[in-house]
VEXNUPA-553949 format. One line per field, with one value per residue (C-alpha): residue in one letter; x, y, z; residue number from 1. Coordinates in Angstrom, 3 decimals, decimal comma, padded with zeros to 6 digits. Example, Ala and Ser with C-alpha at 12.3 -4.5 7.8 and 13.67 -1.06 7.14 Angstrom:
BEGIN
rest <- [A	S]
east <- [012,300	013,670]
north <- [-004,500	-001,060]
up <- [007,800	007,140]
nr <- [1	2]
END
This chain:
BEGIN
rest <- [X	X	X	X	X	X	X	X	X	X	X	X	X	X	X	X	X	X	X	X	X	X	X	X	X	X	X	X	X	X	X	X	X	X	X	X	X	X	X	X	X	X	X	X	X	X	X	X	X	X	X	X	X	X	X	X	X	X	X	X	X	X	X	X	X	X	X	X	X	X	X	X	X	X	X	X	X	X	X	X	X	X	X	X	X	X	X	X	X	X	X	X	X	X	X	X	X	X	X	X	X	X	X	X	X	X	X	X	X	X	X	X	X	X	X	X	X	X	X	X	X	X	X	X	X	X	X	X	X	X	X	X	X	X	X	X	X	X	X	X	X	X	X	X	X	X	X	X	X	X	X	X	X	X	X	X	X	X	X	X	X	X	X	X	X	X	X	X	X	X	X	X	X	X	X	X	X	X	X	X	X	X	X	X	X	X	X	X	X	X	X	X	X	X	X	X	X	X	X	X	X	X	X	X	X	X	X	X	X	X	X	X	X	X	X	X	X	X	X	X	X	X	X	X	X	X	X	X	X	X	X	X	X	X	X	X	X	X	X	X	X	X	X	X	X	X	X	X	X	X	X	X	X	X	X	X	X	X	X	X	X	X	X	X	X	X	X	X	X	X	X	X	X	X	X	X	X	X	X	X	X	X	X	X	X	X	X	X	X	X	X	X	X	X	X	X	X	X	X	X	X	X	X	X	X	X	X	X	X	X	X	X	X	X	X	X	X	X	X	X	X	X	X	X	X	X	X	X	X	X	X	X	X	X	X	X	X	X	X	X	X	X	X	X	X	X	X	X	X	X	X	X]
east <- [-003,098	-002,232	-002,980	-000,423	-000,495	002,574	002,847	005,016	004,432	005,649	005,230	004,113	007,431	008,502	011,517	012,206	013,922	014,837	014,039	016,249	019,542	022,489	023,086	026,941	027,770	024,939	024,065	020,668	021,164	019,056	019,476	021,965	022,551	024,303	022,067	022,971	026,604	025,079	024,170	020,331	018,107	016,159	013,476	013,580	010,789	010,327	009,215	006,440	005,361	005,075	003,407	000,442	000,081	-000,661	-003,184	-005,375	-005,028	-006,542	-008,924	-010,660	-008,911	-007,649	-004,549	-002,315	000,625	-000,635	000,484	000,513	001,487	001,548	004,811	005,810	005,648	003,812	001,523	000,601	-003,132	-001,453	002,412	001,976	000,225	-001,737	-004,018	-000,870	001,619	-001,007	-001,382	-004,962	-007,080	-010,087	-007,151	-006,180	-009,369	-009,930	-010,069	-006,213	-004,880	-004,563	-001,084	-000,066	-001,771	-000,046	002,569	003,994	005,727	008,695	009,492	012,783	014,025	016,941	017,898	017,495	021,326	020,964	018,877	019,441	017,810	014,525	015,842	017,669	014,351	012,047	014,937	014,931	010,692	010,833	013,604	010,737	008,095	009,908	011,105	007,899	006,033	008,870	008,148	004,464	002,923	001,471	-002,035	-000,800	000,511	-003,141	-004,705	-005,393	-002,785	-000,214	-001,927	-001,679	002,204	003,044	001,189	003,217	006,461	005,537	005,011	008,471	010,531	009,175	009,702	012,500	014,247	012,403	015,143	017,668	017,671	015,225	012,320	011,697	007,679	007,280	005,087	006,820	004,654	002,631	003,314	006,592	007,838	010,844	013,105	012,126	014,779	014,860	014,389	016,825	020,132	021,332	023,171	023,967	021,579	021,467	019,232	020,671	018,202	018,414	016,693	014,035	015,402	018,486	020,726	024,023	026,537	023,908	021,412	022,097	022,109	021,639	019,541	019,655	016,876	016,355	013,829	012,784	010,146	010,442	009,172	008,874	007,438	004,838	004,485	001,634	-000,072	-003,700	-003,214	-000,887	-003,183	-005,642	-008,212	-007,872	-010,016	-007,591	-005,719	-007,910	-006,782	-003,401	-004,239	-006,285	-003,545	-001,374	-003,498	-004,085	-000,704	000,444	003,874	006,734	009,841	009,624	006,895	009,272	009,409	009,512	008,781	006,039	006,562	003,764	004,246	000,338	001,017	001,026	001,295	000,684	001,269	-000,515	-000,575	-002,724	-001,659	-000,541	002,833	005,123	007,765	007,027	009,157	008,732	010,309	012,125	010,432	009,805	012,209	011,717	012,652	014,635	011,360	010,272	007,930	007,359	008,173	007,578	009,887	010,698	007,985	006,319	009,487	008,700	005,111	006,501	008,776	005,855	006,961	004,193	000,340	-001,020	-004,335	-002,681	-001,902	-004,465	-002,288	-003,541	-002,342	000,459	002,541	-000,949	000,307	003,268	001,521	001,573	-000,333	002,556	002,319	-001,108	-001,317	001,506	-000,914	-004,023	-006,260	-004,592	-006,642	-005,387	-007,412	-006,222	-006,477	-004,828	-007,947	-009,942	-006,865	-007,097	-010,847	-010,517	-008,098	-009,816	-013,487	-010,721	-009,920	-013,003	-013,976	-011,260	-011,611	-014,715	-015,007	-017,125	-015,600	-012,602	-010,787	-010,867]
north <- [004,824	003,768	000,413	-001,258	-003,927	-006,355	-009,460	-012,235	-013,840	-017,616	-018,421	-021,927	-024,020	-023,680	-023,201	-019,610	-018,187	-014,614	-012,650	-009,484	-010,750	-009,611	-011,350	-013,250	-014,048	-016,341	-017,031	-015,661	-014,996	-014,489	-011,731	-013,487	-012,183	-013,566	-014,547	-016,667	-017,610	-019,027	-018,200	-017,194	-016,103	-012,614	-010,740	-006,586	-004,616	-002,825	-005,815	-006,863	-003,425	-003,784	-006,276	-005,275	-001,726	-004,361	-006,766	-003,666	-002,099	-005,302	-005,161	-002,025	000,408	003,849	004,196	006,911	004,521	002,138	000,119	-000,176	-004,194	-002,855	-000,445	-002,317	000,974	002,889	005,657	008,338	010,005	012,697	013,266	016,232	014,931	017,771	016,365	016,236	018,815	022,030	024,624	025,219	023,848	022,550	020,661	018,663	017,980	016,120	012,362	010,543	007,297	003,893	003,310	006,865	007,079	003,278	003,328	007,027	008,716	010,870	012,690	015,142	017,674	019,071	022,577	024,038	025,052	024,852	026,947	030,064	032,900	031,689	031,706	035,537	036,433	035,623	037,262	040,499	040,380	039,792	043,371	045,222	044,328	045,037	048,249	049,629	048,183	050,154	053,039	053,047	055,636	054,677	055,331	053,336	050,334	049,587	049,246	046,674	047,444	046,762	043,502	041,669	042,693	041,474	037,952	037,516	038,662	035,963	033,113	034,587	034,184	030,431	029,796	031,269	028,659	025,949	026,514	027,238	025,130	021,664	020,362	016,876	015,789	013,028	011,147	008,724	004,898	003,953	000,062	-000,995	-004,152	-006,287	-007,746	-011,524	-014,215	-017,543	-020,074	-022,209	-021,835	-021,692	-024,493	-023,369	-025,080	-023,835	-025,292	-024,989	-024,198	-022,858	-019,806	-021,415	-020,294	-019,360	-020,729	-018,075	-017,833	-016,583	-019,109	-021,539	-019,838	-021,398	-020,080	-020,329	-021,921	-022,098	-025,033	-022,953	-020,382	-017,022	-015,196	-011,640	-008,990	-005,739	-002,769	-000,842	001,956	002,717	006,051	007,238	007,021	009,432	006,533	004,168	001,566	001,229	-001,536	-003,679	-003,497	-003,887	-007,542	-008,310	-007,758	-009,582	-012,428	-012,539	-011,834	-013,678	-013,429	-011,078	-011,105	-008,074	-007,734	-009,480	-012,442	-015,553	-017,810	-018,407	-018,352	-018,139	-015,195	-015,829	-016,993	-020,490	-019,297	-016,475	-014,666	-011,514	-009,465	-006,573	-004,486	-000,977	-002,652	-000,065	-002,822	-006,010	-008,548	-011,024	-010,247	-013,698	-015,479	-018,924	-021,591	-024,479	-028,224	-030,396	-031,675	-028,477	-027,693	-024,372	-023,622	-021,060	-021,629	-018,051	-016,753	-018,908	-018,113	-014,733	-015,442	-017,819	-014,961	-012,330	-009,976	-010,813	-010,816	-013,910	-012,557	-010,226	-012,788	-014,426	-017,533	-019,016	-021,971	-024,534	-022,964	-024,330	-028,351	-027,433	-026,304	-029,314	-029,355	-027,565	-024,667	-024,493	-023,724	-021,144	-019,658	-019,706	-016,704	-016,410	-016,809	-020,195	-021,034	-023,432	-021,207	-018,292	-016,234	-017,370	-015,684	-012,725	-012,965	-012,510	-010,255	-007,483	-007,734	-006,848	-004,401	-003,162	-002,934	-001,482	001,251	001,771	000,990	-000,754	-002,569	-001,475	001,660	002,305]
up <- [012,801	009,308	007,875	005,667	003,642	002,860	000,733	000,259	-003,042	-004,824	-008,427	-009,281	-010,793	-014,210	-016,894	-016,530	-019,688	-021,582	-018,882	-019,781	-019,639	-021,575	-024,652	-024,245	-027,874	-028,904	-025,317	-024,042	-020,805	-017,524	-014,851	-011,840	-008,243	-005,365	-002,716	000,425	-001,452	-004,692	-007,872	-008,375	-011,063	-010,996	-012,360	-011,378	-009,835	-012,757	-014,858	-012,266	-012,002	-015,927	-015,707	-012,653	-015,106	-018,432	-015,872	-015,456	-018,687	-019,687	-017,616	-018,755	-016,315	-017,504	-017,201	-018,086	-019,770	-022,474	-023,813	-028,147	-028,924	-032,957	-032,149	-029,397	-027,143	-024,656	-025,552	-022,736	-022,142	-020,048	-020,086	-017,987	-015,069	-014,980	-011,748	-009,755	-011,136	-011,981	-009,713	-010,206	-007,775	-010,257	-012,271	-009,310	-008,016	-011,182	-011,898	-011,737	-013,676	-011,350	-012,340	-011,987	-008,080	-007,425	-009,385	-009,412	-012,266	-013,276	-015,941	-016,199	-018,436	-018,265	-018,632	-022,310	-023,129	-027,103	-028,843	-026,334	-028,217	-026,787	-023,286	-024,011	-025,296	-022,012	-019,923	-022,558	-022,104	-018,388	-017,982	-020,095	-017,798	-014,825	-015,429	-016,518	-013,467	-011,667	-013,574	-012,711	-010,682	-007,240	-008,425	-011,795	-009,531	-008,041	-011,289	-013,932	-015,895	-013,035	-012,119	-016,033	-016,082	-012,353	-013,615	-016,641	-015,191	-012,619	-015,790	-017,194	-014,302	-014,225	-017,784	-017,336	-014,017	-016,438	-019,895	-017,246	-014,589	-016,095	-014,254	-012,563	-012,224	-009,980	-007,490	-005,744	-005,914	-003,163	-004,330	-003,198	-004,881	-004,578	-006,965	-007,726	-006,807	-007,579	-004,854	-005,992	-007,240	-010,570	-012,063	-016,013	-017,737	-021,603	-024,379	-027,850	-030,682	-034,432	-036,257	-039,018	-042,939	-044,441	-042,178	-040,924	-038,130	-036,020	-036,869	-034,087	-030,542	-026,884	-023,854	-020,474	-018,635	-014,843	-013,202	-010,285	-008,283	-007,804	-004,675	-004,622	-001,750	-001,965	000,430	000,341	002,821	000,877	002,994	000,442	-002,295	-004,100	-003,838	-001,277	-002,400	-005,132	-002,969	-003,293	-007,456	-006,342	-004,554	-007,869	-010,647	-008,213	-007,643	-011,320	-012,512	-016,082	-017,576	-016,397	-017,444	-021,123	-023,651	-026,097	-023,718	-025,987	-022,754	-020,554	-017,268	-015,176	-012,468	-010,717	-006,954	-006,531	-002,988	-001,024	002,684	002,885	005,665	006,974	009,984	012,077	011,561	009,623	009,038	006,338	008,393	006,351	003,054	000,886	003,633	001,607	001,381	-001,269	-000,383	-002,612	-004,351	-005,152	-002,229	-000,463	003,120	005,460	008,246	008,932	008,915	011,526	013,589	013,052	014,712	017,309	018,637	018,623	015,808	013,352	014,794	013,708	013,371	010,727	008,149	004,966	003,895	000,796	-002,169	-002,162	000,881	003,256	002,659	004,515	007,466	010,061	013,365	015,398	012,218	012,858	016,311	015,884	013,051	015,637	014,434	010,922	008,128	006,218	002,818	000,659	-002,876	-003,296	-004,354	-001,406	000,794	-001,342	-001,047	002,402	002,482	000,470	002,701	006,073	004,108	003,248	006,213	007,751	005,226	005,237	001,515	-000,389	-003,940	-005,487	-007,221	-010,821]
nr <- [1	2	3	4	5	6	7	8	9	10	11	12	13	14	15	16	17	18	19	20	21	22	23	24	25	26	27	28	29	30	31	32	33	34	35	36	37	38	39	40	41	42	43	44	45	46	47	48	49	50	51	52	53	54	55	56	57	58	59	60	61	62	63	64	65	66	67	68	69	70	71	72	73	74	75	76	77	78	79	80	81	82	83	84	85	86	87	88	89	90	91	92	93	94	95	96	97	98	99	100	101	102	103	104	105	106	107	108	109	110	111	112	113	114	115	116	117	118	119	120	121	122	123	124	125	126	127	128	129	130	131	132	133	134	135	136	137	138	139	140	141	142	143	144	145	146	147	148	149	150	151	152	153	154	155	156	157	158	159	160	161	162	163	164	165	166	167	168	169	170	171	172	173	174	175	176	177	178	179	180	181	182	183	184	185	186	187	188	189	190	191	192	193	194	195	196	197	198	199	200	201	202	203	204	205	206	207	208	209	210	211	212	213	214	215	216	217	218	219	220	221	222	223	224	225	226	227	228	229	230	231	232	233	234	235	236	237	238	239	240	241	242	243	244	245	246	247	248	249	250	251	252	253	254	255	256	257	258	259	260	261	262	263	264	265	266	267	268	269	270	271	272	273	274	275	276	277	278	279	280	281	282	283	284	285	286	287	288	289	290	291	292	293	294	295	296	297	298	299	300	301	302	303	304	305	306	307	308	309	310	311	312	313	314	315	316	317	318	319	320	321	322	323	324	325	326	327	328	329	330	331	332	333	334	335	336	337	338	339	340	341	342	343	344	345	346	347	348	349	350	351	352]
END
């Protein structure tokens, strides 16, 4: 059976700002959603996931998208994805990129419609070919000569569906990860502030800033990936996680876990996804999820519970949590964590 791994995840509090909103007039704005009837902030998927590839870039790990803080874009070691898409054995037995095995990738093209003399020319080249392999003797079809045109009639017709019909590479990612919402709702506040120099109508503009936490969920099944051990890098990066929000981010927010909930288990189903609540003086709460042990439909003996969240744990939370693994840092969760892993998966240290 198939281990998974699933994580519930709360930032420390702090003035979010410029997270990829839309600009209204001179208004920076932040990314809203409707959650539980109010108004609440949000960071996507896509940004975190940014941000987990950048943590191990950082780190020394190859990966296949880097990324190049002088142009402000990324720069790609292998665009092809030659370990995954090539049909040559040797080729995919080779070596793959962390972010490309946890992350997944996709790149499509679609079908070549301008410039169709090169498509009427593989079609012209591909008629040759097969009428002379039809013309071919029977003694003439068993040789060598037979054998070269069947192969490149074979790598016409597919450069041939290619022009006409586009391609689409892809792996889908082994990390799932949830959008970030804001624990608390959103209330307007702007700060108003003004461009340094020659002053113009733009010079003075406002942003929004939320006081709040985010909390934010992962799904992972190390089964999925080309190297297993490579979940244990995927509870590092987020452990260690900085900013998120854009590489042009002008703010700081802190995205490492001021509190975590990580579970390991034959469970296919998370069950504990936006799971935190936060008190009027900013505190962290778990009240679903223990409900969620109470009833039976989490394994207490599944879950590593680590930072802030553990102060809110009174003796009644503790004896639902009997078995779990309660630490009160973060990393020493994590810490823990990654040796059940490791032993579980018979694995010793993590994937590059």
């Amino acid at each position: 059976m198939s281990k998974h791994l699933f994580g519930l995840i709360a930032t420390p509090y702090g003035a979010a700002a410029n997270n990829r909103g839309e600009n209204e007039g001179n208004i920076t704005t932040l990314q809203k959603i409707l959650w539980k009837g109010d108004v609440h902030t949000t960071v996507s998927a896509e940004a975190i996931r940014w941000a987990l590839r950048y943590y191990w870039e950082k780190q020394g790990l190859d990966v296949n998208r880097r990324w190049n803080d002088e142009t402000y874009d990324h720069e790609w070691r292998d665009q092809s994805w030659a370990p995954w898409t090539s049909k040559d054995e040797t080729v995919r037995k080779q070596d793959t990129y962390i972010d490309d095995d946890v992350l997944g990738f996709m790149l499509a093209e679609a079908a070549n419609t301008d410039g169709s003399d090169e498509l009427d020319d593989l079609q012209k080249e591909k008629k040759r070919i097969d009428q002379e392999l039809k013309s071919l003797s029977k003694d003439e079809a068993n040789g060598e000569r037979a054998k070269s045109l069947k192969q490149r009639s074979k790598e016409l017709a597919s450069a041939i569906k290619i022009r006409s019909e586009g391609t689409c590479d892809k792996r889908r990612g082994a990390l799932e990860v949830t959008r970030a919402i804001s624990l608390s709702p959103f209330v307007g506040d702007i700060t108003f502030n003004a461009k340094s120099g020659t002053k113009t109508n733009t010079s003075l503009y406002g942003t929004e800033v939320h006081a709040t936490r985010y909390q934010y969920g992962i799904a992972l099944t190390p089964s999925s990936l080309r190297d297993r051990a490579r979940a244990m890098r995927v509870v590092e990066a987020v452990i260690n996680l900085r900013e998120v929000g854009g590489n042009h981010s002008r703010f700081l927010f802190d995205f490492s876990p001021s509190s975590v909930i990580l579970r390991w288990t034959d469970d296919f189903a998370p069950r504990m996804l936006y799971g935190f609540d936060m008190s009027e003086d900013g505190k962290v709460t778990m009240t679903q999820v223990l409900k969620k042990v109470k009833d039976g439909d989490i394994n207490s003996k599944e879950l590593f519970i680590g930072g802030e969240i553990t102060e809110s744990l009174n003796d009644e939370a503790l004896r639902i949590l009997e078995g779990a693994c309660v630490c009160p840092g973060v990393k020493a969760a994590a810490q823990k964590l990654v040796e059940r892993m490791g032993n579980d998966l018979a694995l010793v240290g993590a994937g590059n």
